[in-house]
C-alpha positions in Angstrom: 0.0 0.0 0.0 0.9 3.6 -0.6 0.3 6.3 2.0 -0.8 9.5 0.7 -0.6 13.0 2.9 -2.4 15.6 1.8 -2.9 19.1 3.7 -7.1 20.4 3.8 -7.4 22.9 0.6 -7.0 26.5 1.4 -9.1 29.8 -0.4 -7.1 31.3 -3.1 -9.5 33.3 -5.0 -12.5 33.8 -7.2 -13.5 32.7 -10.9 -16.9 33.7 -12.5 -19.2 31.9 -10.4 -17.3 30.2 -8.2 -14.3 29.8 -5.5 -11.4 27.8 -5.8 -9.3 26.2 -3.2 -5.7 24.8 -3.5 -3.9 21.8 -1.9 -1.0 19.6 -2.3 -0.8 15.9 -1.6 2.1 13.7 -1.8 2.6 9.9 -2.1 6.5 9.7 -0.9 7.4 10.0 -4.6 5.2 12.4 -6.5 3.3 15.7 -5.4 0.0 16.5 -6.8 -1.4 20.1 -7.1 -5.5 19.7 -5.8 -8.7 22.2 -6.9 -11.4 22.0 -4.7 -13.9 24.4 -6.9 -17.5 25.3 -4.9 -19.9 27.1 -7.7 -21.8 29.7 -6.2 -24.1 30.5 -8.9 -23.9 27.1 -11.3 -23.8 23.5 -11.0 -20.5 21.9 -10.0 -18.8 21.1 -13.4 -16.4 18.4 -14.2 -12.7 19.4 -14.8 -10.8 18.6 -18.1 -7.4 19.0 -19.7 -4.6 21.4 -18.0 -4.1 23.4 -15.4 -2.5 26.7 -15.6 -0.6 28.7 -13.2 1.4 31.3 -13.1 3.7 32.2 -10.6 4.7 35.4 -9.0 8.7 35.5 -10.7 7.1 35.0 -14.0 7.6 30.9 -14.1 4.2 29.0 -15.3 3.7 25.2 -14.8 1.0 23.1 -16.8 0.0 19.9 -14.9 -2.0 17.4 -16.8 -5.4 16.2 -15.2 -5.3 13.1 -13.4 -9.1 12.7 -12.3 -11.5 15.1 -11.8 -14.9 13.8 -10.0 -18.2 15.7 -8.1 -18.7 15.6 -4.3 -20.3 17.1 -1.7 -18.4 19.2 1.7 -20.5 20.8 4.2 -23.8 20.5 2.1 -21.7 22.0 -0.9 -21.6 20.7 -3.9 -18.2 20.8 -5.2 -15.8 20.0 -7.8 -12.2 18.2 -7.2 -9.5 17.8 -9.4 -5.8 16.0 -9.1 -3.2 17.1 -10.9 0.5 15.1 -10.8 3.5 17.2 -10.6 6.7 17.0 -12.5 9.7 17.4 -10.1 10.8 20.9 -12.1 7.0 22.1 -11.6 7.3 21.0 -7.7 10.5 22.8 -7.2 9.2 25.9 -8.9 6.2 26.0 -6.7 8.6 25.8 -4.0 10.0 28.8 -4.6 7.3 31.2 -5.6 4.0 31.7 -4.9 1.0 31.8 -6.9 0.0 34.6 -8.8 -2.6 33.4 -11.8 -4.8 29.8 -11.9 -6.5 29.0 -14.8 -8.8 25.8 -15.0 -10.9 24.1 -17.7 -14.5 22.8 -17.3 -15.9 19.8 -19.0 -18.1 22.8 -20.9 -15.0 24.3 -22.5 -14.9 27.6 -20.3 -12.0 28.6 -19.0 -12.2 29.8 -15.4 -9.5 32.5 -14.7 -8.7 33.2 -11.2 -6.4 35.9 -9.7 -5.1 34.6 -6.6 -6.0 37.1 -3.8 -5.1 35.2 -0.5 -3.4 32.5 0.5 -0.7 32.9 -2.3 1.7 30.9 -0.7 -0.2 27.5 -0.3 1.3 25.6 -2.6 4.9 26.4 -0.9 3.9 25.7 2.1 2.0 22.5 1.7 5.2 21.2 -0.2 7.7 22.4 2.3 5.4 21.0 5.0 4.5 17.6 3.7 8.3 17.0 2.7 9.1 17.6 6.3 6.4 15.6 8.1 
């Protein structure tokens, strides 16, 4: 068996109709960037294809979608998304912070988020989990 440790998602921002919420998990071998996405306005949609972020010092990684399924949290109806990281995308997540996060949904709109708190989730988590 593998043992997974994951850290609870954290609010980075707004998109058109929804929040999104960042975490990182990690398997001992590979770290995974998570979207927790609660619509406020819309049903929860699907995830598809890439995910885009931009980081503060100008860097960008493009993980590939892993799985992407429905669920509910709280009585909110919510969608979550796994993306694997590449160890060049995990060290340059290490050492910025998030500035940009852009995600498809299974209806082909692309949800564009500006991250306005918690910028520094994804650095943390890592550092964290690698510790731990």
């Amino acid at each position: 068996g593998t043992t997974v440790k994951y850290l609870r998602a954290e609010q980075v921002g707004e998109g058109t109709g929804c929040e999104l919420g960042i975490s990182i998990q990690w398997n001992g071998e590979i770290f995974t960037i998570n979207t927790v996405v609660r619509y406020t306005s819309s049903t929860p949609k699907i995830l598809k294809g890439t995910l885009m972020v931009k980081l503060a010092d100008n860097n960008a990684i493009e993980p590939k979608l892993f799985h992407s399924e429905l669920a509910t949290i709280n009585g909110n109806k919510i969608s979550v998304a796994v993306y694997p990281l590449s160890k060049k995308e995990t060290a340059l997540l290490k050492k910025s912070i998030l500035k940009i996060v852009i995600f498809k949904e299974d209806n082909g709109t692309n949800q564009i988020v500006i991250i306005n708190k918690n910028s520094d989730v994804a650095k943390r988590h890592i550092n964290c989990l690698e510790t731990n």
